[in-house]
C-alpha positions in Angstrom: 5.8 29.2 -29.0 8.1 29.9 -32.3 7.4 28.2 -35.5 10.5 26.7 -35.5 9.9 24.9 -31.7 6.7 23.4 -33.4 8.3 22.6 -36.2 10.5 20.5 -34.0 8.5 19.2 -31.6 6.0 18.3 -35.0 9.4 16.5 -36.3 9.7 14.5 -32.7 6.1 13.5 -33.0 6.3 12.2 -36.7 9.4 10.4 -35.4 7.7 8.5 -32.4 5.0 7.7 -34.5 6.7 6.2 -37.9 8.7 4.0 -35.1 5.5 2.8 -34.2 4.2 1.8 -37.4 7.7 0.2 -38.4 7.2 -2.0 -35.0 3.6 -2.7 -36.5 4.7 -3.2 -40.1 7.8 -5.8 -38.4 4.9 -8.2 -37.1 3.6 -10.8 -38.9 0.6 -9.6 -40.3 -1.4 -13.0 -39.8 -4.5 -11.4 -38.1 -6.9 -9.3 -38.6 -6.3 -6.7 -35.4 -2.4 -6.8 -36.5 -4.0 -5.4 -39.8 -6.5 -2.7 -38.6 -3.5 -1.3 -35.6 -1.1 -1.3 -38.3 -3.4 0.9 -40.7 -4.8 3.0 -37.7 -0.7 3.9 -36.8 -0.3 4.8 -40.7 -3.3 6.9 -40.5 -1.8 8.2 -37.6 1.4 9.0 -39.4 0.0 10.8 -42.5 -1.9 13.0 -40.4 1.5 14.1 -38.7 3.0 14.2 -41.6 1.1 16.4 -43.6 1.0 18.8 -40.8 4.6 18.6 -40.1 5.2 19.8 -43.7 2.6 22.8 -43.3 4.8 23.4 -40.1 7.8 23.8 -42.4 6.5 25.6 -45.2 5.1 27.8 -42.8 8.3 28.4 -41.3 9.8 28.6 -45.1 7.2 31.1 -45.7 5.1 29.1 -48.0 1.7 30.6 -49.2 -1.0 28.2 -48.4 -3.8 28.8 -50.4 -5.9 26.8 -49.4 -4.6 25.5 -46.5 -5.6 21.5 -46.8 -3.7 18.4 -47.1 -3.4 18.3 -50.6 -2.2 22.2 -50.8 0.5 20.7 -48.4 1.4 18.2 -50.1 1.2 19.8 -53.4 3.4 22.9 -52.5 6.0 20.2 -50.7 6.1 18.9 -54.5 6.9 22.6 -55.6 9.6 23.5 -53.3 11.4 20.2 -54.0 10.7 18.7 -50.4 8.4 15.9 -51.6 8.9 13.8 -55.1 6.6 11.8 -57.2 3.6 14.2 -56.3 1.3 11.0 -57.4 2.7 9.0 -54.3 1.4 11.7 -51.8 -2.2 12.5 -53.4 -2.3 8.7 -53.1 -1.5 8.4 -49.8 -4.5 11.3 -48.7 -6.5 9.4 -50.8 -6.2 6.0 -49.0 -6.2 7.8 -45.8 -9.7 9.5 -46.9 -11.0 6.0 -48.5 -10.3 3.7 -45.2 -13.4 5.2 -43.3 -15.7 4.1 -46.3 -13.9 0.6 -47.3 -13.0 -0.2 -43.7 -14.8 -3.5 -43.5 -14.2 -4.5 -47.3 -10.9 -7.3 -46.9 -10.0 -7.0 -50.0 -9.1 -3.2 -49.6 -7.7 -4.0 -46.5 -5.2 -6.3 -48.0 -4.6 -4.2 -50.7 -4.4 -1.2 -48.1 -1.9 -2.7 -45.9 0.6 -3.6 -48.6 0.5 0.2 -50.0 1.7 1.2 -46.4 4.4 -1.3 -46.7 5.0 0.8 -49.8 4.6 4.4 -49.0 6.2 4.1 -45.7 9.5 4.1 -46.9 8.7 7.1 -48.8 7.3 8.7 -45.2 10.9 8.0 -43.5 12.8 9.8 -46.2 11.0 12.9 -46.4 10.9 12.6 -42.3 14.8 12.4 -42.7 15.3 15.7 -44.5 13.4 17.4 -42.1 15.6 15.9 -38.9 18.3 16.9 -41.1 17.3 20.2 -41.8 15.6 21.0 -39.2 16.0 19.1 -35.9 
């Protein structure tokens, strides 16, 4: 398959799945398995995300050295895809810290309104990659 069909296909994915978290984040968040789906679906979403990017700086011809997350992320900072470089090391950060402060409510809390936060920032850099490359 051509880089530029997985990039696409990597683009439909990150779609389906930041629909599903806004249709998480849209429910009242007045119980506690509301909560955990909605931060399991933003889990879900970084981890597209961050590939989706390698995808396209693969496809841009992007060195990755090394190739993990935060060289994703970081090199998306670089080329201009991706701003505030502080938001995206925070958002690999919280996705790293959830399996160690899972049961800890006040994280939780504290977790759950960063994803109402960051996802905005998710659907814009989504956006210029539909636009650029879908």
């Amino acid at each position: 398959m051509s880089s530029i069909r997985r990039l696409k296909d990597s683009i439909s994915n990150l779609r389906g799945a930041v629909n599903k978290l806004n249709d998480a984040l849209a429910i009242q968040n007045d119980r506690e398995l509301v909560v955990e789906g909605t931060i399991q679906r933003f889990e879900y979403v970084v981890e597209l995300l961050w590939k989706t990017i390698r995808r396209g700086l693969i496809y841009e011809r992007v060195t990755l050295r090394p190739d993990t997350p935060r060289e994703v992320m970081r090199q998306g900072f670089v080329i201009g895809w991706l701003d505030g470089e502080v938001t995206w090391q925070e958002l690999l950060d919280k996705r790293n810290k959830t399996s160690h402060e899972y049961l800890d409510e006040d994280f939780i809390d504290e977790y759950y309104n960063d994803i109402k936060r960051l996802t905005p920032e998710i659907i814009k850099i989504l956006e210029f990659l539909e636009t650029n490359y879908h």
